[in-house]
C-alpha positions as a Python dict, from the first residue, in 0.01 Angstrom:
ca = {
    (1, 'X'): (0, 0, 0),
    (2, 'X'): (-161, -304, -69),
    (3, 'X'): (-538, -341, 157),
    (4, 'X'): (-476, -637, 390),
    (5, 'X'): (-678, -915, 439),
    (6, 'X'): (-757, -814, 836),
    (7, 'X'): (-884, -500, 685),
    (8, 'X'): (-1166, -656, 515),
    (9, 'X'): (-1254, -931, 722),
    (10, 'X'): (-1118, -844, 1103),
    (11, 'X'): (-1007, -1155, 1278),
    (12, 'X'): (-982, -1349, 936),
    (13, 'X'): (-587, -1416, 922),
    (14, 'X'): (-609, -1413, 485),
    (15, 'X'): (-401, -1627, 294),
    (16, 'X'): (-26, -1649, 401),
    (17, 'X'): (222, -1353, 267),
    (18, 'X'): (508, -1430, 141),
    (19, 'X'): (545, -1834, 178),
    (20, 'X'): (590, -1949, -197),
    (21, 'X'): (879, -1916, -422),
    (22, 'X'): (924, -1861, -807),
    (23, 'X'): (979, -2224, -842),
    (24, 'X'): (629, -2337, -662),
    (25, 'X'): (446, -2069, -881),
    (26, 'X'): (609, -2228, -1198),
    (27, 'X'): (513, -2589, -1036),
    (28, 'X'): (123, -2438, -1024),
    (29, 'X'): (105, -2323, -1387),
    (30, 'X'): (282, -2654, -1515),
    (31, 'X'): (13, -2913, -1285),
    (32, 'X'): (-292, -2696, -1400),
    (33, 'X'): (-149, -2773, -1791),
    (34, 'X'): (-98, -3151, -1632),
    (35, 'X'): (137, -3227, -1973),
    (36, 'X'): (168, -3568, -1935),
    (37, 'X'): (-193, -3653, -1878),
    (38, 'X'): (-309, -3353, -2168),
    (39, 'X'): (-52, -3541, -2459),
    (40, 'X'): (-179, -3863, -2385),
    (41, 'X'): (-578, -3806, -2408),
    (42, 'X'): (-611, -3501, -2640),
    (43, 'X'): (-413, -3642, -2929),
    (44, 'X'): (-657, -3921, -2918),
    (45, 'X'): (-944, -3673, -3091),
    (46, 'X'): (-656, -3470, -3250),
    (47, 'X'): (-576, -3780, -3483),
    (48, 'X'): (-925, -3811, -3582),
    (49, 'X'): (-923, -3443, -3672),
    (50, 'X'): (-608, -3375, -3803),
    (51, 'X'): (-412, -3698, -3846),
    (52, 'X'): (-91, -3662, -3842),
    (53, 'X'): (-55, -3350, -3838),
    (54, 'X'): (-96, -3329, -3432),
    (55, 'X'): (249, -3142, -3387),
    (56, 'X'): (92, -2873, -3636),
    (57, 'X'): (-171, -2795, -3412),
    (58, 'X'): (80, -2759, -3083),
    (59, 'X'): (306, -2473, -3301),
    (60, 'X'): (-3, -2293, -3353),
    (61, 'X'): (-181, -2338, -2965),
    (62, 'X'): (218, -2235, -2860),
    (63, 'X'): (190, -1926, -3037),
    (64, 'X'): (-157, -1805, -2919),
    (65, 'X'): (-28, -1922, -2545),
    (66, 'X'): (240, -1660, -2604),
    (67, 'X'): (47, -1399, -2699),
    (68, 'X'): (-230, -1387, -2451),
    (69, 'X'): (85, -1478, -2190),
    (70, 'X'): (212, -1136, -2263),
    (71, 'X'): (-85, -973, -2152),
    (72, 'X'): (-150, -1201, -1832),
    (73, 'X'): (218, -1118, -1731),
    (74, 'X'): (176, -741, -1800),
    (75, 'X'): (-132, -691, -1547),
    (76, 'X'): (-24, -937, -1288),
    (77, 'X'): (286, -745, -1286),
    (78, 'X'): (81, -453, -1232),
    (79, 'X'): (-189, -605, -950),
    (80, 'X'): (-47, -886, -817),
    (81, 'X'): (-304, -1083, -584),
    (82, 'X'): (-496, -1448, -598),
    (83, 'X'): (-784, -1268, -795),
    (84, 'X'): (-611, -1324, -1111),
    (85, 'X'): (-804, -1260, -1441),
    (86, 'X'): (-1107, -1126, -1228),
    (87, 'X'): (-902, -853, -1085),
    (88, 'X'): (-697, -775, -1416),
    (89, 'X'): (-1056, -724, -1608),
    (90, 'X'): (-1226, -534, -1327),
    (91, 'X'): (-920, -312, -1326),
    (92, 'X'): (-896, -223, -1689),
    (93, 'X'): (-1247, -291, -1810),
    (94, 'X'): (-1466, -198, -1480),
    (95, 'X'): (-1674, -382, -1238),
    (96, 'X'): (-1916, -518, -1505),
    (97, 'X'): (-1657, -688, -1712),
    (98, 'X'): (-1448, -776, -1429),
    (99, 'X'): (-1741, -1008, -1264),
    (100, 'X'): (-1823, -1128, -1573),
    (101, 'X'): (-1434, -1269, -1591),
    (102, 'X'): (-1533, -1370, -1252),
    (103, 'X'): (-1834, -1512, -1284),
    (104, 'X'): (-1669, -1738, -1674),
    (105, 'X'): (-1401, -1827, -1440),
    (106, 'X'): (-1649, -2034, -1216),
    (107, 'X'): (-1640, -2287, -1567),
    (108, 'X'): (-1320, -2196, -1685),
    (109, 'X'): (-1165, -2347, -1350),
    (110, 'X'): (-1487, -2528, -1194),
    (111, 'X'): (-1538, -2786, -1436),
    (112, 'X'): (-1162, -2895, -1447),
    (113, 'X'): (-1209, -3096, -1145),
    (114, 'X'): (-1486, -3286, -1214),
    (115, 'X'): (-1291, -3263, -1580),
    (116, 'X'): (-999, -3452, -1421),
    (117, 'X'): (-1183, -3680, -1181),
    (118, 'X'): (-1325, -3829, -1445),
    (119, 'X'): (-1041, -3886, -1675),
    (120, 'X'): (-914, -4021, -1345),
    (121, 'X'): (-1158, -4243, -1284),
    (122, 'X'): (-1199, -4400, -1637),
    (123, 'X'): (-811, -4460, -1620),
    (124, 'X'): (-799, -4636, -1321),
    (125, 'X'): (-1084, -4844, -1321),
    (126, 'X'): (-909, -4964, -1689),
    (127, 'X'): (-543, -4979, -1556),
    (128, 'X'): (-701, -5155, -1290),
    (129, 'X'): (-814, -5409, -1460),
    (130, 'X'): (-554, -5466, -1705),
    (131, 'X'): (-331, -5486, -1450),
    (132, 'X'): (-514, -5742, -1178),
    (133, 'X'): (-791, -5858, -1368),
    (134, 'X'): (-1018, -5715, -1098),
    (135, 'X'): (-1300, -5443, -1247),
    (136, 'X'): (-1373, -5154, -971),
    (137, 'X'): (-1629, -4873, -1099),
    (138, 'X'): (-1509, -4569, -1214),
    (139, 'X'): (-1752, -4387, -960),
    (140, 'X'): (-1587, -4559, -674),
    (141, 'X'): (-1218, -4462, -804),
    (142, 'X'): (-1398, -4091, -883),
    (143, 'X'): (-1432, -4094, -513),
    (144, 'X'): (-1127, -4200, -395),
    (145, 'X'): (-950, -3937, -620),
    (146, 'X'): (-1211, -3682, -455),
    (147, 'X'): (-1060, -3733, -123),
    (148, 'X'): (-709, -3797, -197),
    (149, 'X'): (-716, -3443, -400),
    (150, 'X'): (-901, -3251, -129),
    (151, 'X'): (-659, -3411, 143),
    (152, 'X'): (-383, -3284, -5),
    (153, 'X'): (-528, -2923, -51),
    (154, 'X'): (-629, -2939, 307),
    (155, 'X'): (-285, -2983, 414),
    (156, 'X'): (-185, -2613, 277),
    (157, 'X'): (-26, -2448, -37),
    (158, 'X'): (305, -2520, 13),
    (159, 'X'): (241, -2872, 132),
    (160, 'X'): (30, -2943, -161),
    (161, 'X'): (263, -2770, -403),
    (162, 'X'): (540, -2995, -276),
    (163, 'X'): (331, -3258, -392),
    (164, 'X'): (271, -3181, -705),
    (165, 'X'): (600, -3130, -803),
    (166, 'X'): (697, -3472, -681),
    (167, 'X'): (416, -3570, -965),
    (168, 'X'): (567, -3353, -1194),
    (169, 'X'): (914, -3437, -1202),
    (170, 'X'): (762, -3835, -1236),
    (171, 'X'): (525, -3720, -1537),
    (172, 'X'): (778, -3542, -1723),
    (173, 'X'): (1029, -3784, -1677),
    (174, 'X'): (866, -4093, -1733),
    (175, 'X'): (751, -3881, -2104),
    (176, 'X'): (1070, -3750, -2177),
    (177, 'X'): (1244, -4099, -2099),
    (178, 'X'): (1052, -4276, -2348),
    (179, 'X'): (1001, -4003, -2603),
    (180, 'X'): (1415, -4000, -2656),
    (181, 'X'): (1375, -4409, -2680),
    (182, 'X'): (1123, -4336, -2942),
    (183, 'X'): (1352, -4116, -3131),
    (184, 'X'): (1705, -4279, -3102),
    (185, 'X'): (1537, -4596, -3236),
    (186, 'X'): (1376, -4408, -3523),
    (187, 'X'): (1664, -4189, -3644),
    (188, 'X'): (1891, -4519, -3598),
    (189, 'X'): (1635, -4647, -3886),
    (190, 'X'): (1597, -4328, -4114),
    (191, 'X'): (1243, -4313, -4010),
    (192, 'X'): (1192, -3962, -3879),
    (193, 'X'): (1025, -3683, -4104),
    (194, 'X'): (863, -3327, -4078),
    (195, 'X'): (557, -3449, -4211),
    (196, 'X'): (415, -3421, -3857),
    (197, 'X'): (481, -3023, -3932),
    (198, 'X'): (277, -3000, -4223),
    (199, 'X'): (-103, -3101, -4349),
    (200, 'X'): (25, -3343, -4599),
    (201, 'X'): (-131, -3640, -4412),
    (202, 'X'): (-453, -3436, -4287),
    (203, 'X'): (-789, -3682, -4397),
    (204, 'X'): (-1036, -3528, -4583),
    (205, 'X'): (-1383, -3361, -4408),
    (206, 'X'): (-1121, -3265, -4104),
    (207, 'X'): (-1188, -3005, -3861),
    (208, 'X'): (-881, -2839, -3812),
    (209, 'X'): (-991, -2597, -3609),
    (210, 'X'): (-1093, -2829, -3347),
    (211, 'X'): (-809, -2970, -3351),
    (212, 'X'): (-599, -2667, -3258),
    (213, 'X'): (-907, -2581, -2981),
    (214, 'X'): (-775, -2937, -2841),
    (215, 'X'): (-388, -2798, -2861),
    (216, 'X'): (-465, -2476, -2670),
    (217, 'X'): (-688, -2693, -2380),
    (218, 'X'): (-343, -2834, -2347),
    (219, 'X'): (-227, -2497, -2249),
    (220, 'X'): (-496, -2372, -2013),
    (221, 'X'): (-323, -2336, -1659),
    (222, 'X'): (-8, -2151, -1785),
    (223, 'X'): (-158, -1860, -1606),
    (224, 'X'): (-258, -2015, -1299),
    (225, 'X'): (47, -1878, -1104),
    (226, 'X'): (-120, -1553, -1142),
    (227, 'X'): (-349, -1700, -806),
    (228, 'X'): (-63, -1704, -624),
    (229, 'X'): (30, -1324, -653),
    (230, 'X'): (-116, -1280, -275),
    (231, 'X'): (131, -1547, -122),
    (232, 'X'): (429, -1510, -349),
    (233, 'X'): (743, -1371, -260),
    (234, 'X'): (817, -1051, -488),
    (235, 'X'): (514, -1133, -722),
    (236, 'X'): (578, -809, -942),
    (237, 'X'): (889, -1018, -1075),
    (238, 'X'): (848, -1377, -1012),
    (239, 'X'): (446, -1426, -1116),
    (240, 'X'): (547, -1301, -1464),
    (241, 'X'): (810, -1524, -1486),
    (242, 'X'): (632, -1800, -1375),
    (243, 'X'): (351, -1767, -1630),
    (244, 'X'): (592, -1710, -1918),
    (245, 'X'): (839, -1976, -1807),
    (246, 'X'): (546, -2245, -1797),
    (247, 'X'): (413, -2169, -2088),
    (248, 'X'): (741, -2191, -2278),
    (249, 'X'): (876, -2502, -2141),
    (250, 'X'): (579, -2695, -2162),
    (251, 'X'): (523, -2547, -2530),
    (252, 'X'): (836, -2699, -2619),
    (253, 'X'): (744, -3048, -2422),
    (254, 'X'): (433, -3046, -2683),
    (255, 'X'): (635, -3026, -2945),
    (256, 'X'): (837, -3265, -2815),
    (257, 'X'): (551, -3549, -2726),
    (258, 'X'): (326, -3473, -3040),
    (259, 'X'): (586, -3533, -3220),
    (260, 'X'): (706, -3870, -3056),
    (261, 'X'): (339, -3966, -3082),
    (262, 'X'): (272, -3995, -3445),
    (263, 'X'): (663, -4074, -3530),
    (264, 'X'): (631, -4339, -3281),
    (265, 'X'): (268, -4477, -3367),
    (266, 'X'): (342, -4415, -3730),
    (267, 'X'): (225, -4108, -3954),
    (268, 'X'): (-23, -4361, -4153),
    (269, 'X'): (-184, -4471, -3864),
    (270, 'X'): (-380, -4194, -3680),
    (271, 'X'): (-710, -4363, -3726),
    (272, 'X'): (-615, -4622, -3535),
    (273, 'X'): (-415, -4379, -3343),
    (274, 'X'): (-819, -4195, -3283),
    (275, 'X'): (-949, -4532, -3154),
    (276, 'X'): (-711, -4664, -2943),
    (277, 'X'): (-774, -4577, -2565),
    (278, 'X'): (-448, -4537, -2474),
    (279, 'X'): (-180, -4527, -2801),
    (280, 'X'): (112, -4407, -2563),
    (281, 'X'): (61, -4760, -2410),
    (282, 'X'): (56, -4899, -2728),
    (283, 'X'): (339, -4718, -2773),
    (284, 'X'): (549, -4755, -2481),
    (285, 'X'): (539, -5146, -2519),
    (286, 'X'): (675, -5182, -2850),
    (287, 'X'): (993, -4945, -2817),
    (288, 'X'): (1007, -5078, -2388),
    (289, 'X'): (798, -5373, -2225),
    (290, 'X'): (470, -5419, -2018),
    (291, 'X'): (700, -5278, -1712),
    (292, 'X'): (744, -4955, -1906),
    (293, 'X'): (380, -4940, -2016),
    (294, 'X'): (296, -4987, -1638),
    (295, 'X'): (504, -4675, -1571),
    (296, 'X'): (383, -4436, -1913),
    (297, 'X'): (31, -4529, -1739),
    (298, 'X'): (98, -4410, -1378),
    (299, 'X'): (208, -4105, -1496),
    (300, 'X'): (-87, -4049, -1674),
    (301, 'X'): (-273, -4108, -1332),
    (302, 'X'): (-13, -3935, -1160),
    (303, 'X'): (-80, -3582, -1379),
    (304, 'X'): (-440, -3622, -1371),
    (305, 'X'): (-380, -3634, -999),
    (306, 'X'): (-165, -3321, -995),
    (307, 'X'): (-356, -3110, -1178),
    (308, 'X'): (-647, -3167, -956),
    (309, 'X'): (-492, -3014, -680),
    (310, 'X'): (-330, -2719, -875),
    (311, 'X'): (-672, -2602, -996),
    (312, 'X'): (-855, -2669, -662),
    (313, 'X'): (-609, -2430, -529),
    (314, 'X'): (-639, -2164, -777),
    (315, 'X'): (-973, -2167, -861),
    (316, 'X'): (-1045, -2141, -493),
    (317, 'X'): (-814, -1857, -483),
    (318, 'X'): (-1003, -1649, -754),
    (319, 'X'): (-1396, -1731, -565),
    (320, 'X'): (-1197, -1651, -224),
    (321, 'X'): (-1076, -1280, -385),
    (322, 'X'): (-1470, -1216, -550),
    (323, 'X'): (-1582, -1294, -191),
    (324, 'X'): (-1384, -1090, -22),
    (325, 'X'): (-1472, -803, -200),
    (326, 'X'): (-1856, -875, -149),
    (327, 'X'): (-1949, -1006, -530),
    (328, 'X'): (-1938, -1316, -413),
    (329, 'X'): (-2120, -1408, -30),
    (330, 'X'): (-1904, -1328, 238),
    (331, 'X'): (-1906, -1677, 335),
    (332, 'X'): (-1630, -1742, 29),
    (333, 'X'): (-1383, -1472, 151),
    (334, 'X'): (-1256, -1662, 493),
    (335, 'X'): (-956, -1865, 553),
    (336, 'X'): (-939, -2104, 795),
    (337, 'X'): (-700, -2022, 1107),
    (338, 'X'): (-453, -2320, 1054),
    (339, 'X'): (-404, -2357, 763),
    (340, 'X'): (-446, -2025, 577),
    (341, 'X'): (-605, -2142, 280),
    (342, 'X'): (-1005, -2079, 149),
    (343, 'X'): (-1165, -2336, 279),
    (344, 'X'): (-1469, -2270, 243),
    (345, 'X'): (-1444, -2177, -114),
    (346, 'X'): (-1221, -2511, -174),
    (347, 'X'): (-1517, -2734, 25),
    (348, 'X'): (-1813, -2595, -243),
    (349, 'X'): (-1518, -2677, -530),
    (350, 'X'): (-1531, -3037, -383),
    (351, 'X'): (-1897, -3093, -330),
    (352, 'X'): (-1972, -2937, -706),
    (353, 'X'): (-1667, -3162, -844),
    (354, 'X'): (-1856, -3493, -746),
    (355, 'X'): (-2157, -3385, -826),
    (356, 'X'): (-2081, -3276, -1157),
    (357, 'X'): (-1881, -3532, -1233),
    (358, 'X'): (-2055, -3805, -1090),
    (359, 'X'): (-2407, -3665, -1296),
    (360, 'X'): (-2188, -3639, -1596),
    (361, 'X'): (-2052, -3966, -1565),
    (362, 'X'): (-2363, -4096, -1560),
    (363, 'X'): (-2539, -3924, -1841),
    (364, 'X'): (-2219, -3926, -2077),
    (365, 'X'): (-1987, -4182, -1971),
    (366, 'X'): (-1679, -4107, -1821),
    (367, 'X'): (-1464, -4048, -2190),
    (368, 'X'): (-1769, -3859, -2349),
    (369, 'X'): (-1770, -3582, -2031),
    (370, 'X'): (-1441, -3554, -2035),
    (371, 'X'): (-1439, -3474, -2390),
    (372, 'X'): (-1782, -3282, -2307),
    (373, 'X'): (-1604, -3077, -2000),
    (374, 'X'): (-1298, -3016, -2206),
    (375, 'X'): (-1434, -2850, -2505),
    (376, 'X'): (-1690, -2596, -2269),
    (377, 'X'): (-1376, -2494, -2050),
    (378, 'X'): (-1190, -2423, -2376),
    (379, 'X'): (-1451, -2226, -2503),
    (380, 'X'): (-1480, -2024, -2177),
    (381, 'X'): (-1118, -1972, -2142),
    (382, 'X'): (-1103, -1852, -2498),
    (383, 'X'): (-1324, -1555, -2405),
    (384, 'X'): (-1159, -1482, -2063),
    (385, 'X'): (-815, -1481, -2252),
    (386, 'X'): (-996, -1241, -2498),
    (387, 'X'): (-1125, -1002, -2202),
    (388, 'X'): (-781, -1013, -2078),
    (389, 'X'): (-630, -899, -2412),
    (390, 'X'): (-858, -594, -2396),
    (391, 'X'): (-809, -507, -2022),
    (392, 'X'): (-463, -492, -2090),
    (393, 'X'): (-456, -252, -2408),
    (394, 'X'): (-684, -57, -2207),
    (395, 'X'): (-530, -61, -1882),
    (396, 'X'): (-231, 85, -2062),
    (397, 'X'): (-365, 336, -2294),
    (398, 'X'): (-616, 531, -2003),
    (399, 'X'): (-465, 443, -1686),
    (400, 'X'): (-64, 411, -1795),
    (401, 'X'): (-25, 620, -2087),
    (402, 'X'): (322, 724, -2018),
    (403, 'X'): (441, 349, -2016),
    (404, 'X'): (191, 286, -2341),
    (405, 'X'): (377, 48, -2575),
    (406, 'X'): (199, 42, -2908),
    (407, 'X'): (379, -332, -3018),
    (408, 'X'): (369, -453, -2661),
    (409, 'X'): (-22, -334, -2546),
    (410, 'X'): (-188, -314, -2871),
    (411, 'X'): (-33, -516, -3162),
    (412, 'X'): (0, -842, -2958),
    (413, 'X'): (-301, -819, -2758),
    (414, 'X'): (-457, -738, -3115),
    (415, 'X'): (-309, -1015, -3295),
    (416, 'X'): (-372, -1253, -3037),
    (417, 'X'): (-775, -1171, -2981),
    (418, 'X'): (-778, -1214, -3368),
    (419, 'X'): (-660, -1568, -3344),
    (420, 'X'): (-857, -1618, -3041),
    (421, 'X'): (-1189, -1529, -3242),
    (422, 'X'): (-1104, -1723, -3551),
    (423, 'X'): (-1022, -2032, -3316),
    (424, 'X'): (-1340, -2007, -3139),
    (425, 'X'): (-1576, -1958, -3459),
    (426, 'X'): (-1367, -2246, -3628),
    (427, 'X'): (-1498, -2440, -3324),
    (428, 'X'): (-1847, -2382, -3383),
    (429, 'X'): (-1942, -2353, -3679),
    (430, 'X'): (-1971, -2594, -3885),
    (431, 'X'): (-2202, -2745, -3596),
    (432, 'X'): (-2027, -3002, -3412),
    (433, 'X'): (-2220, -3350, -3347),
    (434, 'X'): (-2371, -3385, -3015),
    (435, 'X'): (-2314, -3347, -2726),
    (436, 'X'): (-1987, -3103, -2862),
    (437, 'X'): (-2255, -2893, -3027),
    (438, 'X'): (-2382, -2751, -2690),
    (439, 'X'): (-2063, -2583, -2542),
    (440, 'X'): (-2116, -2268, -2752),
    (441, 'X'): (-2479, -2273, -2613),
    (442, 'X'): (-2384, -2320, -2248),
    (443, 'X'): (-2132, -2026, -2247),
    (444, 'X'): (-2349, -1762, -2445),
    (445, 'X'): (-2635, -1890, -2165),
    (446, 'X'): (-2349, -1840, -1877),
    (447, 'X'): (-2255, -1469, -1981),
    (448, 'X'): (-2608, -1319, -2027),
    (449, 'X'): (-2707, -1495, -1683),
    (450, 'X'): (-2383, -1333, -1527),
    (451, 'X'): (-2474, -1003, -1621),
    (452, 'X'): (-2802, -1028, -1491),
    (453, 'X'): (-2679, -1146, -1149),
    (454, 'X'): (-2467, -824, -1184),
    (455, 'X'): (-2747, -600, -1268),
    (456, 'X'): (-2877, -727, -950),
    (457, 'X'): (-2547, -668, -740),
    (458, 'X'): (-2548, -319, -830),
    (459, 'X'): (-2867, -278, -737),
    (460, 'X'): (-2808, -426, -393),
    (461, 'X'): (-2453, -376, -325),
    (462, 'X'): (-2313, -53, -541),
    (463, 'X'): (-2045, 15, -304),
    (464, 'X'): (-1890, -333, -329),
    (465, 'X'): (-1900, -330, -722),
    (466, 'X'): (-1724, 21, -759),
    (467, 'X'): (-1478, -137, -537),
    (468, 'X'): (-1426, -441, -767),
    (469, 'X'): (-1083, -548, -849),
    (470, 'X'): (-956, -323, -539),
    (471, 'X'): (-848, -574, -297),
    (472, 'X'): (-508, -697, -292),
    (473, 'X'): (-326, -959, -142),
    (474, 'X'): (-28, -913, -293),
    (475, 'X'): (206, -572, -239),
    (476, 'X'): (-57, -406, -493),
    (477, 'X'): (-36, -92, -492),
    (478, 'X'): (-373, 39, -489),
    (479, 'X'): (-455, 232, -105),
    (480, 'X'): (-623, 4, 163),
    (481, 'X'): (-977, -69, 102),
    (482, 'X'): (-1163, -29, 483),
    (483, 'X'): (-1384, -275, 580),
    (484, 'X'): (-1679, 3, 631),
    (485, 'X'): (-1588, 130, 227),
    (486, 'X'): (-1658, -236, 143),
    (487, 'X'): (-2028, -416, 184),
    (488, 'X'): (-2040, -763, 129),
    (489, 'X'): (-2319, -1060, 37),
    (490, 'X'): (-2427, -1242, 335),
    (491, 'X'): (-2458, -1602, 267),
    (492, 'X'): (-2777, -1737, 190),
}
C-alpha cells in the first residue's frame, strides 16, 4: 500500500488522488517542453553554431530524449508519486544521491520560471511595441506574467492544466499551419533539400556540441508528467505513456519546425538567421502577411505562458514530496485545504522567480539571462538524466533481478549516459565566452554544497534520510510510512 498523505502530515488533506487523466499528464510534459516558444528562440543561437544544419541537432537531442525516456518511464512505472526524479534516485541509488537529485532539481526546474518570465517579458515589451508603437518595460510585463502564471496555478491542477492545453492546441497549430504553407510553397518551386540533415552548410570554428545542448533544452519537460504520478489515475500505465508519448510527438514537431526554419529562411542565410530577433516573424510575413506574423508571435507568448504554469506545478510537486518526507522543512510538505495543491512550495517558486529574474534582467538583459538560465538548467538536467540512468540499471539489477533486462536496464541506460557525458564535456570545454562559461562552475558549486547540506541532515535528522524516497502519493507500493517513523525539518 501506498503511505497516504494524512499519514505524514494529520489534518493535511495531500494533493488530490485520482483527478487527472492520461491526456492532462501528456498536456504537462508537452507545456514544460513549450515547443512553439523553444523552436522559435533556440534556433536563433543554433544558426550561429551550426548553420543550417539546425534539424541535425533535433535527430540527435530526439535520440538522447529517447533513451533517458526509457529509464524515466521504467521507475515511474515502478514508484509512481509527484517526487519524480528525487524519488526514482533515492530509491535505486540511496538517500545521498536521491537528495542530491533533489536538491539539482531546485535549478533544473527553479530557474525555468524566471527562465520563461523573462523570455516573456522581452517578447512582449517588443511585440508591444511593434504592434502600438507604445514601449512598456520588460520588468513591468515580467510582472504581469508573474501574476497571471501564479493565478492560474492557484486555481488548481486540473484548472490550470485545462489552460494550458487551450495554449497548446493554439501554439501547435498556429506552427504547424504555417510550417505546411512554408513547405507547399517550397516543393511547388523545387526548393526543398536534405541539406538541413547533414553538416554540409556548418561555418567553420562551430560548436556543435552546443548546438545539440540547445536541441536537448528543447526537450527538458518530457518527463514532467512523472509529478503527476500522486494525482493520476492508474499512473503505473498512463505516466509512462505520457512521458514517452510527449517526447515522441514533440520530437517529431522538431523535426518538423527546424526544418521549416532554415528551408523557409533559406539554408545560406543562418547568420542572418543568428541575428534576427525573431526569424519566424520574418518568416511568417513573407509566405502569410503582418496578420499572420501577429498570430506566429502570440503563440510564442502564448507557450512561454504555458510552460510557466506547467513547471510551477511540477517543480512544486517535487519540493512538496522532499518536504514531506522531512529533507526539505516541513513547511514545504502542506497543501492548502481548497485547493489541494502545494502552496506553500508554489508561493517560494513565485517570490524566487521575480527575484531571479528581475536581478538577472538587470545584470544581463533580458535575451542574455535567458540564454544564461537556459544553458545552467541544461547542464543540470544533463546530470539528473545521468543519475536517473544509473538508478534505473541499479534499481533493476539489486532490487528486481528477476525482471533484469540486460538491453532494456543496462545497454540503453549505458548508451544514453555515454551521450549524455560527451554532450556535456562538448559544452564546456573549449571554454565558452562569458557569461556561458560559468554554468559548468555554478553546477559543480551546487552539488558539493548539496552534499554538505546532506552531511548535515544526517546528522540531524537520520531517520528522515533512511526514509528518503519512501513516501508515495501515488498507489506505490512500498508499506505506509507513520508519521512517528518519519521526523521532519521545522521551518526556520
Amino acid at each position: 500500500m501506498a503511505s497516504s498523505a494524512a499519514s505524514v502530515h494529520p489534518g493535511d488533506p495531500g494533493l488530490v488522488r485520482n483527478a487527472l487523466s492520461l491526456r492532462n499528464a501528456v498536456v504537462m510534459s508537452v507545456a514544460t517542453m513549450a515547443p512553439a516558444a523553444a523552436i522559435f528562440f533556440n534556433t536563433i543561437p543554433q544558426a550561429g553554431l551550426v548553420g543550417a544544419a539546425i534539424p541535425l541537432t533535433y535527430v540527435i537531442g530526439f535520440v538522447i530524449t529517447l533513451l533517458v525516456a526509457n529509464q524515466v518511464a521504467l521507475m515511474a512505472r515502478e514508484m509512481p508519486g509527484s517526487g519524480s526524479f528525487y524519488t526514482f534516485v533515492a530509491r535505486g541509488l540511496g538517500a545521498r544521491w536521491g537528495f542530491l537529485t533533489g536538491w539539482l532539481s531546485l535549478i533544473c526546474y527553479g530557474i525555468v520560471a524566471p527562465f520563461a518570465f523573462l523570455a516573456l517579458s522581452a517578447s512582449l515589451q517588443a511585440d508591444v511595441l511593434r504592434w502600438s508603437g507604445v514601449n512598456i518595460a520588460w520588468e513591468i510585463w515580467l510582472l504581469v506574467a508573474a501574476v497571471v502564471v501564479f493565478g492560474i496555478v492557484y486555481l488548481g491542477i486540473q484548472q490550470s492544466l485545462r489552460v494550458d492545453m487551450t495554449f497548446i492546441a493554439f501554439e501547435v497549430g498556429v506552427c504547424i499551419a504555417l510550417g505546411l504553407t512554408v513547405l507547399v510553397v517550397l516543393g511547388g518551386r523545387g526548393q526543398l533539400s536534405s541539406t538541413p540533415f547533414t553538416l554540409q552548410l556548418i561555418p567553420k570554428g562551430s560548436n556543435f556540441f552546443v548546438g545539440v545542448v540547445l536541441a536537448i533544452l528543447s526537450f527538458v519537460g518530457f518527463e514532467a508528467a512523472a509529478t503527476l504520478g500522486g494525482e493520476t489515475r492508474n499512473p503505473r500505465k498512463n505516466i509512462p505513456r505520457a512521458v514517452f508519448g510527449s517526447a515522441i510527438v514533440i520530437g517529431v514537431f522538431y523535426l518538423f519546425m527546424s526544418y521549416v526554419a532554415v528551408s523557409g529562411y533559406g539554408p545560406t542565410k543562418m547568420v542572418s538567421f543568428s541575428t534576427n530577433a525573431a526569424p519566424f516573424d520574418t518568416i511568417a510575413r513573407h509566405f502569410w502577411n503582418g496578420t499572420g506574423a501577429t498570430f506566429v508571435d502570440i503563440a510564442g507568448i502564448v507557450s512561454f505562458y504555458a510552460l510557466a504554469v506547467a513547471i510551477v506545478n511540477g517543480s512544486s510537486r517535487i519540493i512538496y514530496t522532499m518536504g514531506r518526507e522531512g529533507l526539505f522543512p516541513r513547511w514545504f510538505g502542506t497543501t492548502s485545504t481548497e485547493r489541494r495543491i502545494p502552496r506553500n512550495s508554489i508561493a517560494v517558486l513565485g517570490a524566487v522567480a521575480v527575484l531571479l529574474g528581475l536581478g538577472l534582467g538587470y545584470w544581463q538583459t533580458p535575451i542574455v539571462a535567458y540564454g544564461f538560465l537556459g544553458t545552467l538548467d541544461t547542464l543540470a538536467i544533463l546530470v539528473v538524466y545521468g543519475l536517473v540512468n544509473f538508478a534505473c540499471f541499479w534499481y533493476f539489477f539489486s532490487q528486481k533481478r528477476t525482471r533484469f533486462s540486460v538491453f532494456r536496464h543496462a545497454v540503453i541506460p549505458a548508451v544514453a549516459t555515454a551521450a549524455l557525458i560527451a554532450v556535456f564535456v562538448g559544452n564546456v570545454y573549449p571554454v565558452p565566452p562569458a557569461p556561458l562559461n560559468t554554468p559548468p562552475w555554478i553546477t559543480i558549486g551546487w552539488i558539493f554544497l548539496g552534499l554538505v547540506v546532506f552531511m548535515v541532515l544526517t546528522r540531524r535528522r537520520p531517520e528522515a534520510v533512511a526514509q528518503a524516497g519512501h513516501f508515495f502519493d501515488g498507489d506505490g507500493e512500498d508499506e505506509p510510512v507513520q508519521s512517528q517513523h518519519l521526523p521532519v525539518l521545522e521551518a526556520g
